[in-house]
C-alpha positions as a Markdown table, in Angstrom:
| # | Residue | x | y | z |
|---|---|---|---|---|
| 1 | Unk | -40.4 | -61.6 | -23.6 |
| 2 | Unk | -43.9 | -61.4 | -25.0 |
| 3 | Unk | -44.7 | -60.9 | -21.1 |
| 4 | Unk | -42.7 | -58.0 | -20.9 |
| 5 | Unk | -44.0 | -56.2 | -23.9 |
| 6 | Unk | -47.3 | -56.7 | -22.2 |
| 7 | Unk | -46.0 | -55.3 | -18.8 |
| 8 | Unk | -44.2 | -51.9 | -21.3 |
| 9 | Unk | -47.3 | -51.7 | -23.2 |
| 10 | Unk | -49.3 | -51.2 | -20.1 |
| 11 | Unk | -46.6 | -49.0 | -18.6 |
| 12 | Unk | -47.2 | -46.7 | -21.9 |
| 13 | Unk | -50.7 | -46.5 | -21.4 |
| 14 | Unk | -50.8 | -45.7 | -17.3 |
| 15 | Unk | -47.7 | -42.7 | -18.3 |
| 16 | Unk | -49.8 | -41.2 | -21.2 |
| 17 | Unk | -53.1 | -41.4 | -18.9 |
| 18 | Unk | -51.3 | -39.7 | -16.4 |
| 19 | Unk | -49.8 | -36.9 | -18.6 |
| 20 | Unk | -53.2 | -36.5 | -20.7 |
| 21 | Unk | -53.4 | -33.0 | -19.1 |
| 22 | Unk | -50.3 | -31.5 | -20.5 |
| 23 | Unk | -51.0 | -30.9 | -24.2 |
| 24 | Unk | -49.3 | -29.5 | -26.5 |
| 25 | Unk | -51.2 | -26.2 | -28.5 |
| 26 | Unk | -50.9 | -28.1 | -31.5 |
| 27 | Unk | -50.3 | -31.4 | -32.0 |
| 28 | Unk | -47.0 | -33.1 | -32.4 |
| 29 | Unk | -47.3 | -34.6 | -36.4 |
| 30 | Unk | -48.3 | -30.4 | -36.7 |
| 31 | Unk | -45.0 | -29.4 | -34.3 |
| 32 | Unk | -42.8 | -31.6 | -36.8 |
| 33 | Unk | -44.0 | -30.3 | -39.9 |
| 34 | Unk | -43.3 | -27.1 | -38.7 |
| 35 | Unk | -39.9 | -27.8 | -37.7 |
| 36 | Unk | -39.4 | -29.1 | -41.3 |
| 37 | Unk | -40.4 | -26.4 | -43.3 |
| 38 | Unk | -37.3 | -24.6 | -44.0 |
| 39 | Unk | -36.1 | -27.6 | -45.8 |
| 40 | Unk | -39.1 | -27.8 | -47.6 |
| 41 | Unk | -38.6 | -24.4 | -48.7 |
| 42 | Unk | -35.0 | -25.3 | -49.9 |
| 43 | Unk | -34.8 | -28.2 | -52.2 |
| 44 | Unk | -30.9 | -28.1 | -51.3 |
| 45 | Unk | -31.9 | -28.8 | -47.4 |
| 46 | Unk | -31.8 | -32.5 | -46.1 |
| 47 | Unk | -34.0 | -33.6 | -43.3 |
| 48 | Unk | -34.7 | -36.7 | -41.0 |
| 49 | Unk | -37.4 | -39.0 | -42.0 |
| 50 | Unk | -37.7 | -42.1 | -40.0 |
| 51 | Unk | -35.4 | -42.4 | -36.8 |
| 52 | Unk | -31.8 | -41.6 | -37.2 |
| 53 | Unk | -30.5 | -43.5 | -34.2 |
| 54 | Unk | -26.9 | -45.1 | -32.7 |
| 55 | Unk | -27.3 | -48.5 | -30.1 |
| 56 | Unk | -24.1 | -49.0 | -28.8 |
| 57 | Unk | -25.5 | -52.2 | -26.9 |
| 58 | Unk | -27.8 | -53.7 | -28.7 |
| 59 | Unk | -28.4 | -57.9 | -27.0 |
| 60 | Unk | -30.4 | -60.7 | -29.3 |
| 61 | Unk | -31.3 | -63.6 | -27.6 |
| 62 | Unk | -31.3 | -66.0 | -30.2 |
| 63 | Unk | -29.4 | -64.7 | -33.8 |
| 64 | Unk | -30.1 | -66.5 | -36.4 |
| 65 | Unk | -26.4 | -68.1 | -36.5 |
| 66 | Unk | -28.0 | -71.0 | -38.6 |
| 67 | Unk | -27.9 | -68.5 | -41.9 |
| 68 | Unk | -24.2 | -68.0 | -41.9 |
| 69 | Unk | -23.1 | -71.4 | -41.6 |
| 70 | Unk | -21.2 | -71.9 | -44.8 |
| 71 | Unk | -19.8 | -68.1 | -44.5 |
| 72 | Unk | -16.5 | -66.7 | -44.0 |
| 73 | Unk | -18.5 | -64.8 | -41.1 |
| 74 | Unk | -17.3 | -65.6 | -37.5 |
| 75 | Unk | -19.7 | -67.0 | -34.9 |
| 76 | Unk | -22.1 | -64.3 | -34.1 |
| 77 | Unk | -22.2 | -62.3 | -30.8 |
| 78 | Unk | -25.5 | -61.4 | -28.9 |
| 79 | Unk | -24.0 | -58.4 | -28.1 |
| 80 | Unk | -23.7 | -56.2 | -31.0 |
| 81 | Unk | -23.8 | -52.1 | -32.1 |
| 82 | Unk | -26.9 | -51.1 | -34.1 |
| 83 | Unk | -27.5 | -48.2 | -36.0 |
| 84 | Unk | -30.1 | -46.3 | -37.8 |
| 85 | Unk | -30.0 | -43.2 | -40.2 |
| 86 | Unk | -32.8 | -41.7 | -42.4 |
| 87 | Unk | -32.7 | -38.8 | -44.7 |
| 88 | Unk | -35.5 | -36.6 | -46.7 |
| 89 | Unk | -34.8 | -34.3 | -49.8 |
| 90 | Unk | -37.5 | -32.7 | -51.4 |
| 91 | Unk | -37.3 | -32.6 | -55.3 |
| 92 | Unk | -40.2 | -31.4 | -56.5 |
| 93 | Unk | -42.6 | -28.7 | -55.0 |
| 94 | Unk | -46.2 | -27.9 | -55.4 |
| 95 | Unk | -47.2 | -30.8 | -57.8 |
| 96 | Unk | -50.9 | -31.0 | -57.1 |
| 97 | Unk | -51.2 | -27.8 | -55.5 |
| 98 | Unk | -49.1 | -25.7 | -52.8 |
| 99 | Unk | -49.7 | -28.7 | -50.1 |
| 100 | Unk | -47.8 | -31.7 | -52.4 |
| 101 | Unk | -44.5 | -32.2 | -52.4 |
| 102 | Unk | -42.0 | -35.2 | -53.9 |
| 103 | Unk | -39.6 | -36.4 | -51.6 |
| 104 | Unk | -36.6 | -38.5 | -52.3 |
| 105 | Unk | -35.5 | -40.5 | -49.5 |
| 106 | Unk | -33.0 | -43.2 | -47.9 |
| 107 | Unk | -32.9 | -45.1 | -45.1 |
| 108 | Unk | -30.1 | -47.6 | -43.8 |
| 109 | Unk | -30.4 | -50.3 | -41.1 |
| 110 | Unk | -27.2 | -52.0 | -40.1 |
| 111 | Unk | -26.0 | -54.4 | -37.3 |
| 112 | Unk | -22.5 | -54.2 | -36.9 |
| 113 | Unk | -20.9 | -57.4 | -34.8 |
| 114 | Unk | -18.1 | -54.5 | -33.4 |
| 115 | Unk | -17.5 | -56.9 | -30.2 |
| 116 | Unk | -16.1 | -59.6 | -32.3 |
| 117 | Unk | -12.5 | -60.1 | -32.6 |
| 118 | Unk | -12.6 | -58.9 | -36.3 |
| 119 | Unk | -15.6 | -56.6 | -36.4 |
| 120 | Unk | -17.7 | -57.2 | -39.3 |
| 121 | Unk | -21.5 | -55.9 | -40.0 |
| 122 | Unk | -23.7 | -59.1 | -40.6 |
| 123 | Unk | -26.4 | -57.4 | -42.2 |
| 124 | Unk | -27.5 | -54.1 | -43.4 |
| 125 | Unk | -30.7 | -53.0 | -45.2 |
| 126 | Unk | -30.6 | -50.2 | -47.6 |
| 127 | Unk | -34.0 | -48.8 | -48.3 |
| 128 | Unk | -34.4 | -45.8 | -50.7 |
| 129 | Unk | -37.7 | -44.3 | -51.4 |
| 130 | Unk | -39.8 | -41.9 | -54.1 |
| 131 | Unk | -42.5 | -40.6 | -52.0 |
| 132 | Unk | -45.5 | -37.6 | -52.3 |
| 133 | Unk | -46.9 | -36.0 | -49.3 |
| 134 | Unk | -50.1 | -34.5 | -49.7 |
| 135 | Unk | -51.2 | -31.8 | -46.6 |
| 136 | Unk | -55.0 | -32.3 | -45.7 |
| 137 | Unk | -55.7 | -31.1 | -41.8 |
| 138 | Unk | -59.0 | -32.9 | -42.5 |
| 139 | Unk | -60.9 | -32.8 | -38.9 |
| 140 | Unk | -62.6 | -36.3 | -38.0 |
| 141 | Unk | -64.5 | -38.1 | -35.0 |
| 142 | Unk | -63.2 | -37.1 | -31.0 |
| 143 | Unk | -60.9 | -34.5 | -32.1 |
| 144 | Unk | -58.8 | -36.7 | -34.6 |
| 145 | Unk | -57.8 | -35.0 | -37.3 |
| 146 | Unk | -56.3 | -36.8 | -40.7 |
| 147 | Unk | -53.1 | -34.6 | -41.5 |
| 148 | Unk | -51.1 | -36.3 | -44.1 |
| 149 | Unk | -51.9 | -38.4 | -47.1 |
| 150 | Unk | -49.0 | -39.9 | -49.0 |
| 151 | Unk | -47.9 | -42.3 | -51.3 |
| 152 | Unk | -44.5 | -44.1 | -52.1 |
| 153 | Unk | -42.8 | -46.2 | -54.5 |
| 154 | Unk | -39.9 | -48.2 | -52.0 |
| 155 | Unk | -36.9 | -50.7 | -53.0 |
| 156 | Unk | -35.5 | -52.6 | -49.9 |
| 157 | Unk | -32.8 | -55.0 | -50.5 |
| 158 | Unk | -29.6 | -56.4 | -48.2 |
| 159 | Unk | -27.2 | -55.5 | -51.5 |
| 160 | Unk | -26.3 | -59.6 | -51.3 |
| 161 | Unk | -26.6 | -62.1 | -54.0 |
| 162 | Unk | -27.9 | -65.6 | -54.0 |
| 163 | Unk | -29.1 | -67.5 | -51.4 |
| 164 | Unk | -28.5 | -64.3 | -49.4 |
| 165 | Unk | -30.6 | -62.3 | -51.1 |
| 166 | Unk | -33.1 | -60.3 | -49.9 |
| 167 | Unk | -35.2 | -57.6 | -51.7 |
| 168 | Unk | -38.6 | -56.5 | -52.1 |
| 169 | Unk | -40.5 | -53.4 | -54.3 |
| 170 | Unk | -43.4 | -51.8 | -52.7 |
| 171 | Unk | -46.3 | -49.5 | -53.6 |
| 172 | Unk | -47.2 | -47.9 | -49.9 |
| 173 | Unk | -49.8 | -45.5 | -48.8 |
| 174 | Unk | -49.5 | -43.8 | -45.8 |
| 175 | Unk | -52.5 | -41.9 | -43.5 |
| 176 | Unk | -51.0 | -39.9 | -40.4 |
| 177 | Unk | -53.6 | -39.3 | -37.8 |
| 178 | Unk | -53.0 | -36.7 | -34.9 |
| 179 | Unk | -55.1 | -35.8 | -31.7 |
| 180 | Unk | -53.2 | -33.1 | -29.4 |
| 181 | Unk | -49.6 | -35.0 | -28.0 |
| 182 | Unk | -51.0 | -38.7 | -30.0 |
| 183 | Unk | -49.8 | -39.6 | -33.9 |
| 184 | Unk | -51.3 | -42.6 | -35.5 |
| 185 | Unk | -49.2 | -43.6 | -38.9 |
| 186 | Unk | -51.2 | -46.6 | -40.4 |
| 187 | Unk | -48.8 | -47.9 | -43.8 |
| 188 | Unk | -50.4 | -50.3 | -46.0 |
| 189 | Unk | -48.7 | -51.8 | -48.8 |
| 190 | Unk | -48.9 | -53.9 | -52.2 |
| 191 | Unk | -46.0 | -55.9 | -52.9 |
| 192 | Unk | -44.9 | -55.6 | -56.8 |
| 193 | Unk | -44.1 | -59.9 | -57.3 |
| 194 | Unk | -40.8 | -59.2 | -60.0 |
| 195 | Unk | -38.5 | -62.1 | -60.8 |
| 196 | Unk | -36.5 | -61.3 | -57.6 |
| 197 | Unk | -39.2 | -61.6 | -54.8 |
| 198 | Unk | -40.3 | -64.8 | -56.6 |
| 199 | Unk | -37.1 | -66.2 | -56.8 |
| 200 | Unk | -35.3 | -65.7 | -53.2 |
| 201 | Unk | -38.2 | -64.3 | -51.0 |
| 202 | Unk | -41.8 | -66.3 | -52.0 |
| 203 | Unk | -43.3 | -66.3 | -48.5 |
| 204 | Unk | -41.2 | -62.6 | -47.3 |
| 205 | Unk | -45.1 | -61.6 | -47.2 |
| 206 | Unk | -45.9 | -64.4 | -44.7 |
| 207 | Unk | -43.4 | -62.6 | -41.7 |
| 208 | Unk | -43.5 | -59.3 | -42.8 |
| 209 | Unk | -47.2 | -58.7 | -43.9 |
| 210 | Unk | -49.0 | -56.4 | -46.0 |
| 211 | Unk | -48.5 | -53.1 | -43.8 |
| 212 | Unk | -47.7 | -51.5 | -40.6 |
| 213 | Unk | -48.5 | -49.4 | -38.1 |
| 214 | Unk | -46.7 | -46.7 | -35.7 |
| 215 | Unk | -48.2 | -45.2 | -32.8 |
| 216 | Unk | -46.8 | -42.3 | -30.8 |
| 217 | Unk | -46.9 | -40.4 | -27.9 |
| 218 | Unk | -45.0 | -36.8 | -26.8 |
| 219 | Unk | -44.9 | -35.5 | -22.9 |
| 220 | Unk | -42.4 | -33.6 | -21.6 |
| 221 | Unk | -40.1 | -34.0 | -24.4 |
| 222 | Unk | -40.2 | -37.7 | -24.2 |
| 223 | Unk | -41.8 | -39.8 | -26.9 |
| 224 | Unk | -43.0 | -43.3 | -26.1 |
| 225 | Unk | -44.0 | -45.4 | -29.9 |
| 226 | Unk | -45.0 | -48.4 | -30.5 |
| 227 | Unk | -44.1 | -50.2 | -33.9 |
| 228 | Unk | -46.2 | -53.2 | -35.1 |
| 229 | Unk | -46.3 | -55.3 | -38.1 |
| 230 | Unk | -48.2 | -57.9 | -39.4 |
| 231 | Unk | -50.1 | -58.6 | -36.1 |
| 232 | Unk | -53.7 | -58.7 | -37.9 |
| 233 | Unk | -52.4 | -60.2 | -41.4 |
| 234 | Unk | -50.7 | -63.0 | -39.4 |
| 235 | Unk | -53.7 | -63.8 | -37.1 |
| 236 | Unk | -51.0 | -62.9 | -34.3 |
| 237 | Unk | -48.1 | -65.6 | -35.6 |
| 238 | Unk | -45.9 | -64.0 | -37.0 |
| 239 | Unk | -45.6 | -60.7 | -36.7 |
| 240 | Unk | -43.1 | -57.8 | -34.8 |
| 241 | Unk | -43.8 | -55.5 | -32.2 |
| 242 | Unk | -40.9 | -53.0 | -31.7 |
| 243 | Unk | -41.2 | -50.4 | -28.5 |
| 244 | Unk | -39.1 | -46.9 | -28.3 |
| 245 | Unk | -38.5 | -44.4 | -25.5 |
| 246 | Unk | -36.4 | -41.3 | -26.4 |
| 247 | Unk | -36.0 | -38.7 | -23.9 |
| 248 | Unk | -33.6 | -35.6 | -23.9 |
| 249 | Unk | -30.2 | -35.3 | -23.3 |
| 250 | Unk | -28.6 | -32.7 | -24.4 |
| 251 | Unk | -30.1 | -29.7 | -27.2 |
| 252 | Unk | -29.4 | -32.0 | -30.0 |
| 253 | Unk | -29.1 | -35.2 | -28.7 |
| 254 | Unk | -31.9 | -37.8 | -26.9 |
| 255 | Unk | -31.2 | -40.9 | -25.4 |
| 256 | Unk | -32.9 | -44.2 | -27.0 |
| 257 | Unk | -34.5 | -47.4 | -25.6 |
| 258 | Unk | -35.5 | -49.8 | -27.8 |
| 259 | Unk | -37.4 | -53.0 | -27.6 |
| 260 | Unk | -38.4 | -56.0 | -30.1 |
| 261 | Unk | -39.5 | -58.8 | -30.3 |
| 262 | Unk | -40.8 | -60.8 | -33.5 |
| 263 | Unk | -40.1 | -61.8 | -37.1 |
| 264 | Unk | -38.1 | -59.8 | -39.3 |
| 265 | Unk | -35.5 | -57.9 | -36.9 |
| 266 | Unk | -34.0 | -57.4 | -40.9 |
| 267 | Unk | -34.4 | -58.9 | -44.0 |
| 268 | Unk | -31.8 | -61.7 | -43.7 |
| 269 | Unk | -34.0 | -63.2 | -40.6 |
| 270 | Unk | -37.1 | -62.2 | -41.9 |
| 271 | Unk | -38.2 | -65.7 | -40.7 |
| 272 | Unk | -36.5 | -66.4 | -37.3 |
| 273 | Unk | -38.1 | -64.7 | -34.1 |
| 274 | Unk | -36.1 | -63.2 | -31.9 |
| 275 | Unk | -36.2 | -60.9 | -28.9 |
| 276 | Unk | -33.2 | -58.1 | -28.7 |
| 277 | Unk | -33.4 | -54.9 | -26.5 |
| 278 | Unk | -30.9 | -52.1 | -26.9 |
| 279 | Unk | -30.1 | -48.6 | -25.5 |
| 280 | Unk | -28.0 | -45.6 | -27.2 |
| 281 | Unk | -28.7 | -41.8 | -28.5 |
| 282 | Unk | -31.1 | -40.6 | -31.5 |
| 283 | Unk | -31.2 | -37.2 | -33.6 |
| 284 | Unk | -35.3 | -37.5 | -34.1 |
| 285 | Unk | -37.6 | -39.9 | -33.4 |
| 286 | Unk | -41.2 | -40.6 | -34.7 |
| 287 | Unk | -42.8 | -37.4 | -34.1 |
């Protein structure tokens, strides 16, 4: 698998090289924000945050079977429906000025075994999230320009208990880079060590790091990203690599590749490595 992410990651680069000449007149974190500001005009509007996605076939190699064994859970599938939504509400406007706002937001990440003979959903993650975004449009080096600074307070848990139980708290901070049809999201994070995260997750750190980062690319309405975490904190061990390709379908609708391979699929197998590929329709993607 590791060999194919090499042979998608160079496929990413030789499509973007080829499309360099097609840029947008602004670039896409700037064509997004735009989109976005009538709900940040509205504190009653919702809007996407992080992919909101369906994978009607979504194929694991290897599930971590070995967790369940003592659950009422049936033998798990390889072939399974995943699903991803992510929503935005801004709560508080013009805190530091008229370019800070404070967002509320959730995100859910679910696997739902549908194939079985009794569908069941394995594991879901919810993830709320109190975040500020600061506007800067702060030019740097080779056309680069810094355009968001932002900073989050985020709970992610699985909503079990026991042995089962997984949850961490997280202080984040988040710079998003842009350069014409490129995005650059780099997310590093301190983990806040409560009585949970000692007691059920002690080495959750050691598989899914101390950040993340999410780079993007828009061309014709198709946006390739690549997802990585703890790569560097790891020294390459341990950590995920997680490739999309959306592309449009209809006026509100894109269809939705999507690739991993790693640790930490979700927070019951933050541990096991696995490689799972899947293929379905988003609302939004990255950028």
């Amino acid at each position: 698998m590791k060999t194919i992410f090499l042979k998608v990651f160079f496929l990413f680069f030789v499509i973007t090289n080829a499309c360099a000449a097609n840029h947008f007149s602004n670039d896409v974190v700037e064509q997004r924000a735009a989109l976005e500001q009538p709900s940040r005009d509205n504190s009653f509007l919702i809007s996407f945050y992080k992919p909101t996605y369906f994978l009607p076939a979504y194929y694991t190699v290897s599930p971590y079977r070995e967790i369940y064994n003592g659950t009422n859970q049936q033998n798990l599938k390889n072939l399974e429906f995943k699903f991803q939504f992510s929503l935005k509400v801004p709560i508080i406007h013009q805190i530091f000025g008229y370019k800070s706002i404070l967002y509320f937001a959730y995100t859910q990440l679910s696997y739902w075994q549908a194939y079985a003979s009794s569908p069941f959903f394995r594991e879901s993650n919810y993830e709320p999230e109190l975040f500020l975004t600061n506007k800067l449009d702060l030019p740097g080096f080779l056309g680069w320009y810094a355009k968001f600074l932002n900073f989050s307070l985020v709970h992610q848990s699985n909503g079990r208990g026991g042995d089962m139980e997984r949850s961490w708290n997280r202080v984040v901070a988040e710079l998003i880079l842009a350069h014409n049809n490129w995005s650059v999201d780099l997310r590093p994070w301190y983990i806040i060590d409560d009585s949970s995260y000692r007691e059920h997750n002690q080495d959750l750190y050691k598989y899914l790091g101390y950040g993340e980062t999410i780079i993007a690319y828009k061309f014709h309405n198709n946006t390739l990203a690549l997802h990585l975490r703890n790569i560097c904190d790891s020294g390459f061990r341990r950590g995920s690599e997680e490739f999309t390709w959306s592309f449009p379908l209809t006026t509100h609708l894109r269809g939705y590749v999507q690739l991993f391979s790693g640790y930490g699929q979700s927070l019951i197998e933050y541990n096991h490595y696995t490689n799972s590929a899947g293929i379905g329709i988003a609302l939004n993607d990255w950028v």
